[in-house]
N, CA, C and O atoms as a GROMACS GRO file, in nm:
protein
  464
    1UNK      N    1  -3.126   2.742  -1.778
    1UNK     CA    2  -3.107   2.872  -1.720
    1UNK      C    3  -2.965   2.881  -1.665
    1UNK      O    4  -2.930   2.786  -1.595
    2UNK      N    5  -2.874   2.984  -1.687
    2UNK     CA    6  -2.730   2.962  -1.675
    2UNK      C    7  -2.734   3.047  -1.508
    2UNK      O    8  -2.833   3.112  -1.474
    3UNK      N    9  -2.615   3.034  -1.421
    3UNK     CA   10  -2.634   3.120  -1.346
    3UNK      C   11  -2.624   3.261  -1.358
    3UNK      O   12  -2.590   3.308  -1.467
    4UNK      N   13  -2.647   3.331  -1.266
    4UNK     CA   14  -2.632   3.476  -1.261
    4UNK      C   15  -2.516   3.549  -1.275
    4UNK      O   16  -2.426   3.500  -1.206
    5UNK      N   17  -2.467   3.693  -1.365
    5UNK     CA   18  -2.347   3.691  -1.366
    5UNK      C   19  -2.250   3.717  -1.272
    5UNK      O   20  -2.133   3.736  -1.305
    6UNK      N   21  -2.303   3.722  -1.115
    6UNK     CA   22  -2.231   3.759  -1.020
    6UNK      C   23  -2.187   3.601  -0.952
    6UNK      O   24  -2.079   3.597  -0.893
    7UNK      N   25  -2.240   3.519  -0.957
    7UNK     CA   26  -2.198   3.394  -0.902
    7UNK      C   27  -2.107   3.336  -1.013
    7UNK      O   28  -2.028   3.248  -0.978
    8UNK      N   29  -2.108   3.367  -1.118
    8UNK     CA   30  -2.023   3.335  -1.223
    8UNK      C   31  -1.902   3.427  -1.203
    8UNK      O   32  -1.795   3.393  -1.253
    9UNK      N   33  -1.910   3.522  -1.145
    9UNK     CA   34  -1.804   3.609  -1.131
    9UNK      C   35  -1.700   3.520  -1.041
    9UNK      O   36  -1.592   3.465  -1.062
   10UNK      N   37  -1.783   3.533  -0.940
   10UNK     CA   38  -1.735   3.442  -0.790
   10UNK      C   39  -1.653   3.313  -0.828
   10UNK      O   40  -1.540   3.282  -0.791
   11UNK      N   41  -1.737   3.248  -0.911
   11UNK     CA   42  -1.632   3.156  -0.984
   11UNK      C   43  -1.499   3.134  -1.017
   11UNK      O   44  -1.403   3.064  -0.984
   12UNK      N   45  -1.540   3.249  -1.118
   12UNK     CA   46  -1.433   3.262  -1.183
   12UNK      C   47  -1.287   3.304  -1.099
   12UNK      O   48  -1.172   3.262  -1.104
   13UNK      N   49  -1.343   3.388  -1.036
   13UNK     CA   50  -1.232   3.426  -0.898
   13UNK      C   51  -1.241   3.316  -0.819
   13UNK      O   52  -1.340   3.279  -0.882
   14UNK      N   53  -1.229   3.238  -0.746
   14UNK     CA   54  -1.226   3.111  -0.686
   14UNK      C   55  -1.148   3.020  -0.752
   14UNK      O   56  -1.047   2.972  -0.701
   15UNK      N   57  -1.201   2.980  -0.900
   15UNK     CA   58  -1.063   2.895  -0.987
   15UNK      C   59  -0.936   2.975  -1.025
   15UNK      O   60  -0.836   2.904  -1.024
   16UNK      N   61  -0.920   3.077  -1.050
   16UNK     CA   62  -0.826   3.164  -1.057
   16UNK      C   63  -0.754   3.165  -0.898
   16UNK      O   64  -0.637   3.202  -0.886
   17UNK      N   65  -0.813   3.132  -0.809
   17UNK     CA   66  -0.747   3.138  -0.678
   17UNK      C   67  -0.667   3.029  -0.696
   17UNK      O   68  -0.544   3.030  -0.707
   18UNK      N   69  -0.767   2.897  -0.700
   18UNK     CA   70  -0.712   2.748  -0.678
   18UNK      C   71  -0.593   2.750  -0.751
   18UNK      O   72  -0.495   2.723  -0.682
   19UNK      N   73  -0.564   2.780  -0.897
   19UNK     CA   74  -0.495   2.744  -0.982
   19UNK      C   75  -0.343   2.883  -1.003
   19UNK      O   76  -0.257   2.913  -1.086
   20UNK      N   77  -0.396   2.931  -0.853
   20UNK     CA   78  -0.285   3.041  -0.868
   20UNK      C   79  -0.283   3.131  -0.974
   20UNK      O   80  -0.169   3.130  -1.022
   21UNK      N   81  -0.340   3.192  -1.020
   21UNK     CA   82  -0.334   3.310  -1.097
   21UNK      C   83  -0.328   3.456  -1.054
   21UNK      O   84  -0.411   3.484  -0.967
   22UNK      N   85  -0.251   3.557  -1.096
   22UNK     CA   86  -0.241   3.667  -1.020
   22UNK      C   87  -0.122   3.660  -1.001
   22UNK      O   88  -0.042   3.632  -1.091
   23UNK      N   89  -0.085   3.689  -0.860
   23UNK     CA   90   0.041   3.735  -0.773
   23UNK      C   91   0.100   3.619  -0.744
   23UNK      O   92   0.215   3.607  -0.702
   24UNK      N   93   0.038   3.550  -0.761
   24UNK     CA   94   0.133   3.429  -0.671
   24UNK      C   95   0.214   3.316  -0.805
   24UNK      O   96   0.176   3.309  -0.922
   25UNK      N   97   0.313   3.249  -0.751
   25UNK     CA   98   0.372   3.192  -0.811
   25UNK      C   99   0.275   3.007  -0.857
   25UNK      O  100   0.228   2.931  -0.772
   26UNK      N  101   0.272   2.986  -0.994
   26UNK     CA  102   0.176   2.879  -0.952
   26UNK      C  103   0.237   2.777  -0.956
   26UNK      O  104   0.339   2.758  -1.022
   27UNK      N  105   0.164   2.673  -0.861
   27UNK     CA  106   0.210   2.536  -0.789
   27UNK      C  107   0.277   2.473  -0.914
   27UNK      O  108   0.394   2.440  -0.894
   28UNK      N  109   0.230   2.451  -1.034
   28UNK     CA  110   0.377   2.349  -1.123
   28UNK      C  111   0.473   2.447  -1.121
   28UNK      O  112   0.585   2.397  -1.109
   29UNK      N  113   0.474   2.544  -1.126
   29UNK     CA  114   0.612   2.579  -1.156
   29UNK      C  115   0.700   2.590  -1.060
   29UNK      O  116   0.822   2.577  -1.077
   30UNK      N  117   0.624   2.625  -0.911
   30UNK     CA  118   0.704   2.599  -0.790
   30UNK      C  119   0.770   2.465  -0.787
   30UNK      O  120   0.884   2.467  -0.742
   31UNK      N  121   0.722   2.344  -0.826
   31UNK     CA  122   0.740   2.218  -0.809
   31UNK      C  123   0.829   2.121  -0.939
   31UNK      O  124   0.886   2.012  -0.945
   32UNK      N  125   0.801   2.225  -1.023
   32UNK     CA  126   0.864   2.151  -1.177
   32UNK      C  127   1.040   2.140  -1.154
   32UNK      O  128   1.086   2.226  -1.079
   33UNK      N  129   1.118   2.063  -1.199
   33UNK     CA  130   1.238   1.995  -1.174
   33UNK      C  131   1.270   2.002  -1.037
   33UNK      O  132   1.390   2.022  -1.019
   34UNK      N  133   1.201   1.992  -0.931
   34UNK     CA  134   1.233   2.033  -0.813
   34UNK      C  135   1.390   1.932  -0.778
   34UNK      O  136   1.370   1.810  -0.778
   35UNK      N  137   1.499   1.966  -0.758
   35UNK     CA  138   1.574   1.912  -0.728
   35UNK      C  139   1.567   1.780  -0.633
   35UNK      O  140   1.531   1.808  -0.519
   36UNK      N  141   1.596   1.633  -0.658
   36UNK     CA  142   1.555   1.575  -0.590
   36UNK      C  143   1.653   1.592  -0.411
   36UNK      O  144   1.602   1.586  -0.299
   37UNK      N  145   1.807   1.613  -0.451
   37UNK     CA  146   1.854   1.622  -0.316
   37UNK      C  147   1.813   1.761  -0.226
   37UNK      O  148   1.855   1.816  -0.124
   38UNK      N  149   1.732   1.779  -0.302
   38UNK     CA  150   1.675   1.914  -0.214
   38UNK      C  151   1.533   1.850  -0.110
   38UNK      O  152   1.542   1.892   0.006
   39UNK      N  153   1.456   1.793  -0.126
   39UNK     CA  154   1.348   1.748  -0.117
   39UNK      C  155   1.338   1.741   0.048
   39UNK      O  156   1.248   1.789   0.117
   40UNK      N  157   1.446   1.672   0.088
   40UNK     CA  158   1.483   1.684   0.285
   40UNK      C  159   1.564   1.770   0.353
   40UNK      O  160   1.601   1.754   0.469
   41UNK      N  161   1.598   1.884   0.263
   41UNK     CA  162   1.686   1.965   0.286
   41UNK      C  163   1.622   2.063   0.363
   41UNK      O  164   1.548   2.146   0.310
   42UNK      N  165   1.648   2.059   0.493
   42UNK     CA  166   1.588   2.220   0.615
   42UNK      C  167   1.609   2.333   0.504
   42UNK      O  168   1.699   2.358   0.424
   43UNK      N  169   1.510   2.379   0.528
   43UNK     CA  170   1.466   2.541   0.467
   43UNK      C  171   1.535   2.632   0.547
   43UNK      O  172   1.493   2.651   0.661
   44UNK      N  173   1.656   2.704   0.497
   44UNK     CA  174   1.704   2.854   0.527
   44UNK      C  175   1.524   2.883   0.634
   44UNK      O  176   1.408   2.843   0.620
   45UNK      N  177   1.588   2.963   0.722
   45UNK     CA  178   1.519   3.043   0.835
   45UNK      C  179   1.364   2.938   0.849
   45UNK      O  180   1.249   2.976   0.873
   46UNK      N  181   1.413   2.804   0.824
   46UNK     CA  182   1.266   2.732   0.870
   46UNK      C  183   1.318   2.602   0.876
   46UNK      O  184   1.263   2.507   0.820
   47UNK      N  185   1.428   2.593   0.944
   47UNK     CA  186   1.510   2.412   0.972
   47UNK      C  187   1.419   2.319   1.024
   47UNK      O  188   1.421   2.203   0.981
   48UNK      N  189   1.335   2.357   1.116
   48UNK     CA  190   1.254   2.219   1.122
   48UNK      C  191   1.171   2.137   1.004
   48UNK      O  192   1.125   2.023   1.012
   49UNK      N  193   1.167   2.210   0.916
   49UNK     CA  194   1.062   2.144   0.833
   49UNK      C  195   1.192   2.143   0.635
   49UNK      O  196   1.301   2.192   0.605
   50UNK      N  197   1.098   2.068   0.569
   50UNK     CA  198   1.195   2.016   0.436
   50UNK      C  199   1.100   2.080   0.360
   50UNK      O  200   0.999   2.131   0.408
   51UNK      N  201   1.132   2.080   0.231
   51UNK     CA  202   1.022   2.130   0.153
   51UNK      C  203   0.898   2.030   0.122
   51UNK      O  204   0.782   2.064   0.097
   52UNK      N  205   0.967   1.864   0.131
   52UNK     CA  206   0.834   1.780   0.130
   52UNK      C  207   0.708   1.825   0.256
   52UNK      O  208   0.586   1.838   0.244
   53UNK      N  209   0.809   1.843   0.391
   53UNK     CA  210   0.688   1.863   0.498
   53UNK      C  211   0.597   2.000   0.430
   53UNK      O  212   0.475   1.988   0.419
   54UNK      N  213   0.661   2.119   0.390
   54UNK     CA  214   0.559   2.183   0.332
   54UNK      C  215   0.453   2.192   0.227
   54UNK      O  216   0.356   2.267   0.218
   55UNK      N  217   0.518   2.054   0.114
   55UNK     CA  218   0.406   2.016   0.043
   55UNK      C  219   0.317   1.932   0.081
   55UNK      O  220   0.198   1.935   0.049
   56UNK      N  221   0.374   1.844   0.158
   56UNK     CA  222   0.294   1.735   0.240
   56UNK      C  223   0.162   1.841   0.354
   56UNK      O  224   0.046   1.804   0.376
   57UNK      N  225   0.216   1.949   0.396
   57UNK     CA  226   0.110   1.999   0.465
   57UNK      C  227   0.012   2.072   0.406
   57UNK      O  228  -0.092   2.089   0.470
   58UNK      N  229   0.025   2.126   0.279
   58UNK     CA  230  -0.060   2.197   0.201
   58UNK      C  231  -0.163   2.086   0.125
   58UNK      O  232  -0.283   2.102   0.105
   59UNK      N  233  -0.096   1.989   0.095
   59UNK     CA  234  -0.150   1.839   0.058
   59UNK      C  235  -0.259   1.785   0.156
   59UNK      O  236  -0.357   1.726   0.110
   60UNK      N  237  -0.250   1.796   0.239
   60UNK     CA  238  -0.280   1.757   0.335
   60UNK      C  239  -0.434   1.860   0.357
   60UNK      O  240  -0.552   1.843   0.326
   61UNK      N  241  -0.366   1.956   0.417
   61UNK     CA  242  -0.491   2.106   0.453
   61UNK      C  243  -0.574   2.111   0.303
   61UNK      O  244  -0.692   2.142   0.315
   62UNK      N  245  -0.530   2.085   0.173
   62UNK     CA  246  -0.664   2.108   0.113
   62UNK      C  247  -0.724   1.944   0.075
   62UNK      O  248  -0.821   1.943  -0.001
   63UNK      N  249  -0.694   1.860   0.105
   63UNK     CA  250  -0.777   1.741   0.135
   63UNK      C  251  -0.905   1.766   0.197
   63UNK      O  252  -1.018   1.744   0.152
   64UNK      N  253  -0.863   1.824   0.323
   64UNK     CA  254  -0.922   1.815   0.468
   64UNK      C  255  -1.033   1.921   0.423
   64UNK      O  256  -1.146   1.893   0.462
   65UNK      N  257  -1.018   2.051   0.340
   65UNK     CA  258  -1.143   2.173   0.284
   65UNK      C  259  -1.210   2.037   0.206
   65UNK      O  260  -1.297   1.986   0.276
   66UNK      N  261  -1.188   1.966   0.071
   66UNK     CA  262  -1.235   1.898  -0.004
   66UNK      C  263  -1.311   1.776   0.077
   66UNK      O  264  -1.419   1.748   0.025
   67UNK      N  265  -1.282   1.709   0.173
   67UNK     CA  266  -1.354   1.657   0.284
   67UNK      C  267  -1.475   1.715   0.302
   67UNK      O  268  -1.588   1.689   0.262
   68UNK      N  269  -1.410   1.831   0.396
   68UNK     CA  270  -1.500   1.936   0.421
   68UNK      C  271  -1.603   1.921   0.389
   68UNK      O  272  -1.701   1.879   0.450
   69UNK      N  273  -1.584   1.970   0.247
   69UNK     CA  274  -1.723   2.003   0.103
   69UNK      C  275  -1.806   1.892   0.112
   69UNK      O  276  -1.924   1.894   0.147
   70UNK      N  277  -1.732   1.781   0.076
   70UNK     CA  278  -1.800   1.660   0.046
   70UNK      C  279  -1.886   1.545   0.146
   70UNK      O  280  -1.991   1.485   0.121
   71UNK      N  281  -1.802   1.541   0.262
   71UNK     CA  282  -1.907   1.478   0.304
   71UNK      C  283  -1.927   1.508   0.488
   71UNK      O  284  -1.857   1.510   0.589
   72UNK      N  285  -2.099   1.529   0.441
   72UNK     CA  286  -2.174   1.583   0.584
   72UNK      C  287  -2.116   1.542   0.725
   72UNK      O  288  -2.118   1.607   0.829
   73UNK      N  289  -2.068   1.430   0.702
   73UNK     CA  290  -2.032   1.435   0.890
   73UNK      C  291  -1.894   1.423   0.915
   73UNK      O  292  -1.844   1.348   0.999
   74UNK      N  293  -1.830   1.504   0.832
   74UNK     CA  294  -1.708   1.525   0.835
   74UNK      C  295  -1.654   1.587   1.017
   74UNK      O  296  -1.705   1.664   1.098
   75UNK      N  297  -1.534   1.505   1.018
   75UNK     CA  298  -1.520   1.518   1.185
   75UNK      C  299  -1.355   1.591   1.121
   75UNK      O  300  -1.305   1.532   1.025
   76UNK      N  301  -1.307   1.670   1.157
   76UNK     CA  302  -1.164   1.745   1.135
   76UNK      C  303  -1.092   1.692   1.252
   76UNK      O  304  -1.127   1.658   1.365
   77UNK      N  305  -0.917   1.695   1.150
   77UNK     CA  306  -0.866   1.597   1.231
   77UNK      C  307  -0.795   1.695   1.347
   77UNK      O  308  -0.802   1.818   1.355
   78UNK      N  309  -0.719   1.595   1.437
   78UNK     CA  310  -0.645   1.727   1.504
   78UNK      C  311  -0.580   1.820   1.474
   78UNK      O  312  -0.516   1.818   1.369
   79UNK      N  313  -0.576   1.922   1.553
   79UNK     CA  314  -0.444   2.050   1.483
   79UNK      C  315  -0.366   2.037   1.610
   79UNK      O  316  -0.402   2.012   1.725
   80UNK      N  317  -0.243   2.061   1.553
   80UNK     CA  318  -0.191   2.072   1.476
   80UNK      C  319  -0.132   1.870   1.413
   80UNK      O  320  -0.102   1.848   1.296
   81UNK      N  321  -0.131   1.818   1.463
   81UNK     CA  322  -0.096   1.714   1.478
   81UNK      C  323  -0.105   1.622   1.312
   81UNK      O  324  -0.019   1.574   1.237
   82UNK      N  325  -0.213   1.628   1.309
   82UNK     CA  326  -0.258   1.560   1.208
   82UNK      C  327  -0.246   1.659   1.055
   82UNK      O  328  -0.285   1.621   0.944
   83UNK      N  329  -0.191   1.775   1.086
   83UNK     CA  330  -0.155   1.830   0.954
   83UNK      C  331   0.000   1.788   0.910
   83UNK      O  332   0.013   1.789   0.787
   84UNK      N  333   0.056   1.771   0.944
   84UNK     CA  334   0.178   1.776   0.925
   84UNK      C  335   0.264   1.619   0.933
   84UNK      O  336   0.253   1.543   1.029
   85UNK      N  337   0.351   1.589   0.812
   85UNK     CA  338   0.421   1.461   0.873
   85UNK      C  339   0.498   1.490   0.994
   85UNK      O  340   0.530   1.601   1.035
   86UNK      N  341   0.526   1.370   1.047
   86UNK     CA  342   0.642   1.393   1.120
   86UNK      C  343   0.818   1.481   1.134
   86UNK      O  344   0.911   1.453   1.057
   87UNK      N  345   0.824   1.539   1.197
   87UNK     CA  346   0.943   1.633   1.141
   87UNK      C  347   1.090   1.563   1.120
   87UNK      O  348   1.196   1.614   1.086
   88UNK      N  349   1.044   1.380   1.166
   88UNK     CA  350   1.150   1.326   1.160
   88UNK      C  351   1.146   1.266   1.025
   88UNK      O  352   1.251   1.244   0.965
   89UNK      N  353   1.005   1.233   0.963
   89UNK     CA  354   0.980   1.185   0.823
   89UNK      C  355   1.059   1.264   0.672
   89UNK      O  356   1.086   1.384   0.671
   90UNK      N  357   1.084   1.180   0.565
   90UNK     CA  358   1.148   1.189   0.480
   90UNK      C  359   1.075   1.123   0.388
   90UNK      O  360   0.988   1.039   0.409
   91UNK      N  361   1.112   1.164   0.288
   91UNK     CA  362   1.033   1.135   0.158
   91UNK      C  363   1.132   1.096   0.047
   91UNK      O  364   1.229   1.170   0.034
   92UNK      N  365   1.119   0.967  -0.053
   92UNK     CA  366   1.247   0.942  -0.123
   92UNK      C  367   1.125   1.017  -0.242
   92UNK      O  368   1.010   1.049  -0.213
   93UNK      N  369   1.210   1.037  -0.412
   93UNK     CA  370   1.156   1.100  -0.465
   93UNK      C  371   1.006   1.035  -0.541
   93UNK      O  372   0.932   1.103  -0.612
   94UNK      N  373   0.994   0.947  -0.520
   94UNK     CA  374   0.860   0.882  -0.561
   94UNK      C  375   0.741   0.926  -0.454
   94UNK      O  376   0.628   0.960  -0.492
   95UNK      N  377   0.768   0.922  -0.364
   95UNK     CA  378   0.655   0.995  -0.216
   95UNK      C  379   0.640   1.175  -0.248
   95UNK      O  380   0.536   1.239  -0.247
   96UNK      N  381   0.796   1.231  -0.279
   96UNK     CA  382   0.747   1.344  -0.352
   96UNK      C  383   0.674   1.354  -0.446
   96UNK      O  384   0.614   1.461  -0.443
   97UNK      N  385   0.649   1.289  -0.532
   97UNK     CA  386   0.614   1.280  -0.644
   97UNK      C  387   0.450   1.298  -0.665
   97UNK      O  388   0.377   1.370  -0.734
   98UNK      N  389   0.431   1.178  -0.553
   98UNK     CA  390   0.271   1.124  -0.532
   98UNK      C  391   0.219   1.222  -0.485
   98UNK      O  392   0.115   1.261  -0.539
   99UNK      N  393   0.282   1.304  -0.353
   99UNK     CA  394   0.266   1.423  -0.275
   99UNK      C  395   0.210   1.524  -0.383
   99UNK      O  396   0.093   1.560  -0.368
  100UNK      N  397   0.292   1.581  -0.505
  100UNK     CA  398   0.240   1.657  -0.590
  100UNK      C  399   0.097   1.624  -0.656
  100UNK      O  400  -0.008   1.689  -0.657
  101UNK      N  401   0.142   1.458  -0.727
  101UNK     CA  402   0.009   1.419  -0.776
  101UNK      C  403  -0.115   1.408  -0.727
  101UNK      O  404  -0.207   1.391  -0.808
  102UNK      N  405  -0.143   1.414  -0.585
  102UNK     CA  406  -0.240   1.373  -0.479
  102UNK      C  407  -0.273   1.536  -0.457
  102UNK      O  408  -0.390   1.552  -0.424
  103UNK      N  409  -0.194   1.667  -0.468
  103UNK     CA  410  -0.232   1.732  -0.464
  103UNK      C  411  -0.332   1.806  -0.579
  103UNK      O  412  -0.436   1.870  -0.565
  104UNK      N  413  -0.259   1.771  -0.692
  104UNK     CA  414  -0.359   1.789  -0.818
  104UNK      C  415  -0.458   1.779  -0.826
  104UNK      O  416  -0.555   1.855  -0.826
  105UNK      N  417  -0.434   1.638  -0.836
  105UNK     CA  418  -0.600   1.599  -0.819
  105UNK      C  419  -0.741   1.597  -0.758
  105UNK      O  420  -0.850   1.562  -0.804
  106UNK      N  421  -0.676   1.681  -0.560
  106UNK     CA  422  -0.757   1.683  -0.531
  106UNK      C  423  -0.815   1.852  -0.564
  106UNK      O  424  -0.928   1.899  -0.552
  107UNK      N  425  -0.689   1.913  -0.609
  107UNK     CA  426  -0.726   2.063  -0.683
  107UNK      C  427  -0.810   2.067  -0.777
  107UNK      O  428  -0.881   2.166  -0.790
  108UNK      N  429  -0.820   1.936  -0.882
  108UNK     CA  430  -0.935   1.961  -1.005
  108UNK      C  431  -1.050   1.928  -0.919
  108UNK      O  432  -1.146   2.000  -0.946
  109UNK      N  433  -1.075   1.842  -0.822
  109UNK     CA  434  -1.167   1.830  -0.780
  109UNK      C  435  -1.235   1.929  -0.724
  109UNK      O  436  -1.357   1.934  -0.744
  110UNK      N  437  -1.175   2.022  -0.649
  110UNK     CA  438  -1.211   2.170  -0.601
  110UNK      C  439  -1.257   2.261  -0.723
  110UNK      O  440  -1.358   2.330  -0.731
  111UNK      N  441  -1.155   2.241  -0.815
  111UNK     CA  442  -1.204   2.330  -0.918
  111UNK      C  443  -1.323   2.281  -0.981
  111UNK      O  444  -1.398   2.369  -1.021
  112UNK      N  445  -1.366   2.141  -1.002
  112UNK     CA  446  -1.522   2.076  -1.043
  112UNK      C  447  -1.633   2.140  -0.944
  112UNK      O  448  -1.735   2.202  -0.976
  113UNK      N  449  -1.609   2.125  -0.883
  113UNK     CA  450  -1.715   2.160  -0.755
  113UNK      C  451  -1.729   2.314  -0.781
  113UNK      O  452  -1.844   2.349  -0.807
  114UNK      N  453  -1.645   2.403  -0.778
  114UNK     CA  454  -1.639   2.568  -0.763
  114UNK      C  455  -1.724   2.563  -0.941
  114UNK      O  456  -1.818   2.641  -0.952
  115UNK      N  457  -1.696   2.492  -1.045
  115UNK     CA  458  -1.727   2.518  -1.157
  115UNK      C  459  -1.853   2.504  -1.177
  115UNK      O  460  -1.922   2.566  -1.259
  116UNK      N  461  -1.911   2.359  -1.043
  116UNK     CA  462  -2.064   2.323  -1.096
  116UNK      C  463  -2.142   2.426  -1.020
  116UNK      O  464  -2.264   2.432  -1.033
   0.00000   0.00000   0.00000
């Protein structure tokens, strides 16, 4: 028995979210040749943070939903504290790297779950 076509709808909008479709720009292409001397470089009108701290925090925040999902006695970590590296932390380009890959993966995993 397949589901209903409104939860299939829901779906479908939900992976279309994850994977950026629509309006928004999607995550490989934001990230594809990303310049490596850019990687610790303060952001125009946002100097405290590099562009790793902002992938590192998005990395981070959808871990913590995928947690979430998965397991029942999930305790959330502090806020703000525990979202974010340190603003003194730096990333050489292999930590960027992983940062992306760690985010992927835990995105197909979201998208498995939204699919089953």
């Amino acid at each position: 028995m397949s589901a209903m076509p409104e939860i299939e709808a829901v779906r479908r909008q939900l992976i279309e979210l994850l994977e950026a479709k629509g309006a928004h720009l999607p995550f490989e292409a934001a990230v594809a040749d990303f310049p490596t001397e850019a990687i610790n470089r303060p952001i125009p009108d946002l100097p405290a943070y590099t562009p790793w701290h902002l992938l590192d925090h998005i990395r981070y925040a959808q871990r913590d939903i995928l947690e979430y999902i998965r397991d029942r006695e999930y305790l959330a970590p502090t806020w703000p504290d525990n979202y974010w590296p340190p603003l003194e932390a730096t990333a050489a380009r292999e930590v960027f790297d992983e940062t992306i890959a760690s985010f992927q993966r835990d995105r197909a995993a979201l998208r498995a779950i939204v699919a089953d």
